[in-house]
Structure formats: C-alpha cells, structure tokens
C-alpha positions as CSV (number, residue, x, y, z in Angstrom):
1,X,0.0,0.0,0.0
2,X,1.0,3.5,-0.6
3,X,0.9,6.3,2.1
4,X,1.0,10.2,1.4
5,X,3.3,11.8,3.9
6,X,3.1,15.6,4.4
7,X,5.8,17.4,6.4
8,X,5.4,19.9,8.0
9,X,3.0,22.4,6.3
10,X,2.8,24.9,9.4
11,X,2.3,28.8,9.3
12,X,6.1,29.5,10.5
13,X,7.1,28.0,7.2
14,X,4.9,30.1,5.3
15,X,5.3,33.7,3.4
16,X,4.8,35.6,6.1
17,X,6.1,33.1,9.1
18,X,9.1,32.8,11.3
19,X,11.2,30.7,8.8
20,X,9.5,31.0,5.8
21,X,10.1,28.9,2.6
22,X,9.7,30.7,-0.7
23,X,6.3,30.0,-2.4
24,X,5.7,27.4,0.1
25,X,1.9,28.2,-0.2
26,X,1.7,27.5,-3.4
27,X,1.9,23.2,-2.5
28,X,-1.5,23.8,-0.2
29,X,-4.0,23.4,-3.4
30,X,-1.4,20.7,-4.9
31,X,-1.4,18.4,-1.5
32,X,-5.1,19.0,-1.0
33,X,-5.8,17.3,-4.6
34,X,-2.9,14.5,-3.6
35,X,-4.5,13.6,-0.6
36,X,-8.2,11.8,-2.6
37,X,-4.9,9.5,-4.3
38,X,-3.7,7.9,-1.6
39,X,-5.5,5.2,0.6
40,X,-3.3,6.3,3.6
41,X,-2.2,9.7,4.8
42,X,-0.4,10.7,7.9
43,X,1.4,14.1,8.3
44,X,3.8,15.4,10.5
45,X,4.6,18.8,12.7
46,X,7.4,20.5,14.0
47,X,6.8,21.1,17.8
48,X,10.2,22.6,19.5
49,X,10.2,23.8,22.9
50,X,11.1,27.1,23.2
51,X,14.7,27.7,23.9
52,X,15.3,24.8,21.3
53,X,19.1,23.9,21.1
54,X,18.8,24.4,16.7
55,X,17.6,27.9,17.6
56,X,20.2,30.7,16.6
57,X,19.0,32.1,19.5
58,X,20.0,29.6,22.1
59,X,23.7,30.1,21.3
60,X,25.0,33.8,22.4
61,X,26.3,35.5,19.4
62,X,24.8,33.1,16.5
63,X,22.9,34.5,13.7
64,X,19.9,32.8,12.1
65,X,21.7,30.2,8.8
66,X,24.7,30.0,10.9
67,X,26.2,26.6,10.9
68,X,27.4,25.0,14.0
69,X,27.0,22.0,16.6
70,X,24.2,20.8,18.3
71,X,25.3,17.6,20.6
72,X,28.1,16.8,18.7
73,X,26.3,16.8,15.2
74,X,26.5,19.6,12.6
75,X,23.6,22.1,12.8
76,X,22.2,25.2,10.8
77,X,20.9,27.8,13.4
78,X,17.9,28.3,12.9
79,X,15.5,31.5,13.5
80,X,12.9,30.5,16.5
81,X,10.2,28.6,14.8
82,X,7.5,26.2,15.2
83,X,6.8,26.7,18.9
84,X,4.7,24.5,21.0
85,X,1.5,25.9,21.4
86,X,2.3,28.9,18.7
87,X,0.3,30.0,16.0
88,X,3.2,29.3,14.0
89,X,3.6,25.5,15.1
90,X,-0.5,25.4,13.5
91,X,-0.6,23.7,10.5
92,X,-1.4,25.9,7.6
93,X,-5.3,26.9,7.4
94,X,-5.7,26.3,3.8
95,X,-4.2,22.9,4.8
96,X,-7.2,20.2,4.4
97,X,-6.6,17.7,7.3
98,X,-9.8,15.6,6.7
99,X,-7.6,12.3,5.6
100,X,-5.2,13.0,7.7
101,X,-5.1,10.0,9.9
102,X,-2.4,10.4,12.4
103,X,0.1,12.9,12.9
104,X,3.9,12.5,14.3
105,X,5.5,15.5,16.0
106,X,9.3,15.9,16.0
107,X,12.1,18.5,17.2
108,X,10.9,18.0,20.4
109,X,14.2,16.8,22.3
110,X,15.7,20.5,22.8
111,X,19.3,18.6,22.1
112,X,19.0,17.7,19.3
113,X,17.5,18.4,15.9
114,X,14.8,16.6,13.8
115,X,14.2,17.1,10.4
116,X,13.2,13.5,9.2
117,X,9.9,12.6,10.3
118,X,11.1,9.0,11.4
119,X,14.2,10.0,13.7
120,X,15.9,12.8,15.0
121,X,18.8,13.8,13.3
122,X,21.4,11.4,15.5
123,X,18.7,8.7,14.9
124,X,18.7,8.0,18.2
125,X,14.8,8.1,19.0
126,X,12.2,7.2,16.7
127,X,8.7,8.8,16.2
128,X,6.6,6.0,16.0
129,X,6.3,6.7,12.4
130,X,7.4,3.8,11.2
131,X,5.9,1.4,13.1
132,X,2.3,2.8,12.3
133,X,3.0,2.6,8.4
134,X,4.1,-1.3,8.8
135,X,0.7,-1.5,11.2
136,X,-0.9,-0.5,8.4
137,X,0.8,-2.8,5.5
138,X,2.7,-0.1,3.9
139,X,5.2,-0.8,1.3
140,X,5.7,2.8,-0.6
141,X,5.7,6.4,0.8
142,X,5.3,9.5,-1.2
143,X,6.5,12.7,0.6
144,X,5.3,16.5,-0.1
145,X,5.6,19.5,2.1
146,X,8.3,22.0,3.3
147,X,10.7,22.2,3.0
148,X,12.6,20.5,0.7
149,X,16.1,20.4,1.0
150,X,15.4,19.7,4.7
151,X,12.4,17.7,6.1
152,X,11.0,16.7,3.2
153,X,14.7,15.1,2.0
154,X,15.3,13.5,5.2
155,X,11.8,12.1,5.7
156,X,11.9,10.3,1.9
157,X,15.9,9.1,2.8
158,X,14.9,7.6,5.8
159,X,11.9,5.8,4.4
160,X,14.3,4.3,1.7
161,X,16.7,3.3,4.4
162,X,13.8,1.6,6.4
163,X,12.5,-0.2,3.2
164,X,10.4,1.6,2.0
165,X,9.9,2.3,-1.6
166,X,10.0,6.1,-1.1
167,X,9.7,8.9,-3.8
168,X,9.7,12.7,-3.6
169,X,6.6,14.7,-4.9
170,X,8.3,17.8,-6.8
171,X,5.2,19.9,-7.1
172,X,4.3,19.3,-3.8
173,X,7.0,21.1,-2.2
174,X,9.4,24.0,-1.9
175,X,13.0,24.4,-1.2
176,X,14.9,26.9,1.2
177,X,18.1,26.8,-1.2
178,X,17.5,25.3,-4.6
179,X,21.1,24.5,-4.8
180,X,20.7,22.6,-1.8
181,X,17.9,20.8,-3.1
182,X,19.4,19.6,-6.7
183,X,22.2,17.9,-4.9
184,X,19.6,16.3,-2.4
185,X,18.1,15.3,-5.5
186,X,20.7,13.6,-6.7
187,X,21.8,11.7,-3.6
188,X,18.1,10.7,-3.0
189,X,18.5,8.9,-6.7
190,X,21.7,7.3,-5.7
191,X,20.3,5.7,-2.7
192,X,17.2,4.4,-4.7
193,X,14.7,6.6,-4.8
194,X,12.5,8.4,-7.4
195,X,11.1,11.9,-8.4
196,X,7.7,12.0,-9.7
C-alpha cells in the first residue's frame, strides 16, 4: 500500500512566518488534490520547545543560517520557529486535514534536531512513524511539504533506508536553497529513490 506523507506544512514556514520557505503556499491546493490519491495519509509537525538547542537564539552570538554544533552533530541555526502551542507550530489553514489519519510530532528533544519525520537527526529516537505505516501494510511512501532540501529530503531518505519504496513529490514542495535541493536530489537517486 501507498501512504502520502506531508511534512510539516505549518504557518512559521509560510510567506509571512518565522522561517518562511519561498512559495511554500503555493503546494497547499497541490497536496489537497494528492491527498483523494492515496489510501493512507499521515502528516507530521514540527513542535520545539522554546529555547530549542537548533535555535540561533539559544547560542549567544549566532545569527539565524549560521552553521554549528548541536550535541556533537553539525547544525544550521535556525530563527525561533515552530513553537509549541504557537500560532506558527498550526498547521497551515488552507491545509485540508480531513484524511489526515495520524500525525507524528518531532524536534521535540531541545538537544537535538529533527528534520526526518522517522528520527531525530542522531537517529537516536524514533517517532513512531514507522511502526504505524508497517501496522498499516505499507510498502511505498510518497512525501510532499516543506521544506525540501530539509524535512521533506530527510523524511523520503529515511523511508528508503527503512525499506520503504520512497519517492519525492516535486510539485508538492518547496526548497529553502535550490542548490541545496538539486544535490539532495541527486543523492536521494543514488540511494534508490524516485522523483515524480
């Protein structure tokens, strides 16, 4: 069985939010239509503490984009986003979330990072994510959102290296650096996965 997973599609990654991907609300009508395709769909949500230790502003003198260290593993400082309890940690109002059957928060560890829907960015805690999509009998996942040279990338890589058949929806999501995102393209390829 196929699943549809969407990442992250909150109002801080919005035009207009706290770490806003460019165009990113252009996907909403695009993931609405997906949704009716897919017998499955789960979704996931960014829910930091505040204070989180990816925040440029947990680290005196760090700007926003800044790259660093986070527990020992590489980190780009991020503005504050995607606070518990925030309007910006809502998912998108345009967002339909009728078929969405379950949803999987991450980031919330404040050592550590989590882009990938599955793990944290060590892998050293899961989300449960996996285990519901095997609970269900799925074999494929396709995965749209924002953003995706980030969540998106690291949700899809981690399906493929659970299993999963696992294949990136282009017009269903939006990079933060479109040079980042071609060469996350290209490593999602060599690792066996597919662009449609």
């Amino acid at each position: 069985m196929k699943a549809l997973i969407i990442v992250d599609i909150q109002n801080d990654f919005l035009p207009g939010g706290a770490l806003p991907v460019a165009d990113g609300d252009a996907i909403l009508p695009i993931v609405n239509a997906l949704q009716a395709e897919y017998p499955l769909v789960v979704a996931t949500q960014d829910w930091h503490p505040a204070r989180h230790g990816s925040f440029a502003s947990a680290h005196p003198g760090a700007q926003p984009y800044e790259l660093g260290e986070l527990d020992g593993l590489p980190q780009v400082f991020w503005p504050d986003h995607c606070v518990q309890s925030t309007a910006g940690a809502e998912f998108a109002e345009e967002l339909d979330q009728e078929r969405i059957e379950a949803v999987f928060r991450k980031g919330m560890d404040p050592r550590i990072d989590s882009y990938s829907g599955f793990f944290d960015n060590g892998q050293k805690k899961a989300t449960g994510l996996e285990a519901y999509l095997r609970g269900r009998g799925v074999t494929e996942v396709h995965v749209a959102g924002l953003a995706a040279d980030y969540c998106v990338y690291y949700t899809g890589k981690d399906a493929l290296s659970l299993g999963f058949k696992s294949a990136i929806l282009l017009e269903a999501t939006r990079a933060i650096d479109a040079a980042g995102f071609a060469l996350a393209q290209e490593q999602f390829l060599k690792l066996g996965g597919f662009l449609l």
